[in-house]
N, C-alpha and C positions, 0 to 999 in steps of 0.2 A: 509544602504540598507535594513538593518530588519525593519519588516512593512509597507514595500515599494514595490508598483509593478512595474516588471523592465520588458522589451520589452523581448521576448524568444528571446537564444543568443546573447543578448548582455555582455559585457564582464564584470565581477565582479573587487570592488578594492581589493588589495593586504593586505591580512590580514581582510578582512572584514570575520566574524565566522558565519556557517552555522544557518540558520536560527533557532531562537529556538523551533517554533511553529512545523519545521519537525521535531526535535528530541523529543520532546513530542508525536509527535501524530504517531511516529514508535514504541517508549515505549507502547502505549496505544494500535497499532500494534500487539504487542508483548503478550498484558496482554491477549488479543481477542484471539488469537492463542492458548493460553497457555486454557485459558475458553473453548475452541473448542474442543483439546486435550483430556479435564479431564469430557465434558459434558456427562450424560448417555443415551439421548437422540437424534438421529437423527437430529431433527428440530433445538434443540439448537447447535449443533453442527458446523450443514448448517450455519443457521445464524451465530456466533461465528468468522465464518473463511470467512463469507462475508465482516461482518463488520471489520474484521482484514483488507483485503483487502484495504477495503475504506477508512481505514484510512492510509494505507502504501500509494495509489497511492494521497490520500492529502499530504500527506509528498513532493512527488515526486512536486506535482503541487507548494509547500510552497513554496520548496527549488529553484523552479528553476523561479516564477511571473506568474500570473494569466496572460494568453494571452491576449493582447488587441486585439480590431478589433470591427466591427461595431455589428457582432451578437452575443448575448448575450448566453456564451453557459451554461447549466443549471446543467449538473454535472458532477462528477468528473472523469470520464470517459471520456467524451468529452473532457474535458481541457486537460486531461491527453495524447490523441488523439494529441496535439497541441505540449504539451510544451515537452514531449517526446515517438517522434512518436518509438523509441526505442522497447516502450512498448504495442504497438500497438495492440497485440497479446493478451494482457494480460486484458487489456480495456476489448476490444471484451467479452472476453471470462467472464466477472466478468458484465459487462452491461447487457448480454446474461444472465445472473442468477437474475437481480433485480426484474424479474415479480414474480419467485416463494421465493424471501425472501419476499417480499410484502405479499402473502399468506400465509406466516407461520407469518408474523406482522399481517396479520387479522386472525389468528387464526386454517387457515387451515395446522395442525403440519402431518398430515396421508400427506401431499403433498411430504414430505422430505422420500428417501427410504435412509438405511444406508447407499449402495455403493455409493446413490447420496454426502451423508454427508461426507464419505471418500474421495470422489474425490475432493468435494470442499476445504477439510480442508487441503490435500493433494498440491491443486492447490494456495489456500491460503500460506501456508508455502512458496513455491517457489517464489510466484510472491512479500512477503515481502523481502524475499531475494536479486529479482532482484529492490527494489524499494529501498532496503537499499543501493545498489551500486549503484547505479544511483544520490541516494541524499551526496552518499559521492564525487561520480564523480565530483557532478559539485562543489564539494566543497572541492578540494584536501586538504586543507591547515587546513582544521578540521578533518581528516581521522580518529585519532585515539578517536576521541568522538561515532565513528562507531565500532570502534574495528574492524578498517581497516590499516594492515602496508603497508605504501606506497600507490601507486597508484592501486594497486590491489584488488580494493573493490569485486569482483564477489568472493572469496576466502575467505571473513569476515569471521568468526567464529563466529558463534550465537547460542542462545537458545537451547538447545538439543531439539528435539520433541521429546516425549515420548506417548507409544499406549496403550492404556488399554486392547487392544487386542491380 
């Protein structure tokens, strides 16, 4: 099943280990957060905890098969849309931010206000959180590579986040 795309909902075999490429790319998650956290600058901060984001809601898209279907959908947020509408809220809300990470990727860093960088880094932390219980959800049988006991992934214990502030 690893490196395989699998129809959304359908049903996993028995002992098959969560995908490795999402437990990588939550680590990588994780390192973003942590870079966000400790950055001195607004802009980097913003971006930091965008691309946390993006790479927690790939996790989520890893762990559960790129959607099939006739339209081709182009990022991770769309897919994400699809393979768990769950998260729905969170897409939105991280799609709705790609025009001005783009502007601080060309250069425009006066774009990002602090509270803007707080909120996102803020909103970043959570929605890793709900994308770490989601990719253990659908992966009961590897929970504790999650530092998830049992079925109770929304309760994970993770990362401390710490504020320079």
């Amino acid at each position: 099943m690893v490196g395989q795309v699998r129809q959304v909902g359908a049903p996993r075999a028995e002992g098959v280990p969560v995908d490795p490429r999402a437990v990588e790319l939550l680590s990588r998650a994780d390192a973003e957060l942590l870079a966000a956290q400790f950055s001195p600058e607004a802009w980097e901060q913003f971006s930091h905890a965008h691309l946390a984001a993006l790479r927690a809601g790939a996790a989520v898209v890893a762990s559960r098969g790129k959607p099939a279907g006739r339209r081709s959908l182009r990022t991770v947020w769309e897919m994400l849309d699809v393979v768990a509408p769950e998260l729905a809220s969170w897409s939105g809300y991280f799609a709705g931010a790609a025009a001005l990470r783009s502007a601080v990727d060309a250069g425009r860093f006066d774009s990002v206000t602090p509270s803007r960088a707080e909120q996102a880094v803020c909103a970043a932390e959570d929605f890793v959180d709900a994308a770490r219980a989601a990719v253990a959800a659908s992966w009961p049988e590897s929970a504790a590579r999650f530092g998830v006991a049992g079925a109770d992934a929304a309760t994970a214990p993770r990362m401390l986040a710490v504020r320079a502030s």
